[in-house]
N, C-alpha and C positions, 0 to 999 in steps of 0.2 A: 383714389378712385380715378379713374379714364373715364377722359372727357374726349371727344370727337372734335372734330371741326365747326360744327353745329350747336355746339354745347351740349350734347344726349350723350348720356353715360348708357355704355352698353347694356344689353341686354343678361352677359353673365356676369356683372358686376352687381347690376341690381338685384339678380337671383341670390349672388352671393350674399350682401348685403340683407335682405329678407332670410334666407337660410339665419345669418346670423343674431337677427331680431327673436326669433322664432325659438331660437337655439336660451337664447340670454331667458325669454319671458316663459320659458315651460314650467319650471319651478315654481313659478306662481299658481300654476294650473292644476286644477288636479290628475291625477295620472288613473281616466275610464276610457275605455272605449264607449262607442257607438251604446244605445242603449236601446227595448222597446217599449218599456214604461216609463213614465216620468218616474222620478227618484231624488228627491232634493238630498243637493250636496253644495256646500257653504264654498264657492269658488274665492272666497276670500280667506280662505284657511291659514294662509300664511300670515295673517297679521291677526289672527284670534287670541292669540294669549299678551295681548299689547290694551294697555287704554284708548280709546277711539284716538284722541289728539295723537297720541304717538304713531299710530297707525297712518294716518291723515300725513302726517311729516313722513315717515318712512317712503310710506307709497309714494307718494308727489317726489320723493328724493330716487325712487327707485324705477319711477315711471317720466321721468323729467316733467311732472308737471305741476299744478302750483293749488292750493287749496282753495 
């Protein structure tokens, strides 16, 4: 990544960088558009056929974050 004189990483670096966040975590998402009723839908769907604990370790593994 570029870095400036200042230390500020450009402005299409970080786009790209988000693009790329965006990109990695869709799959986790469910794939709806926009909606005009509510409509429940289990946004954790990708970890539904797992035991909680396993899920708990995947995700934390797959979201870099810690239980």
């Amino acid at each position: 990544m570029n870095v400036d004189a200042e230390g500020a990483v450009p402005r299409e670096d970080r786009l790209a960088s988000i693009a790329r966040d965006l990109e990695h975590a869709a799959h986790l998402l469910p794939a709806q558009g926009p909606i005009s009723v509510f409509i429940h839908h289990n946004t954790l769907h990708a970890f539904e056929d797992m035991s909680f604990e396993e899920a708990v370790a995947v995700a934390g593994e797959r979201l870099g974050a810690e239980p």
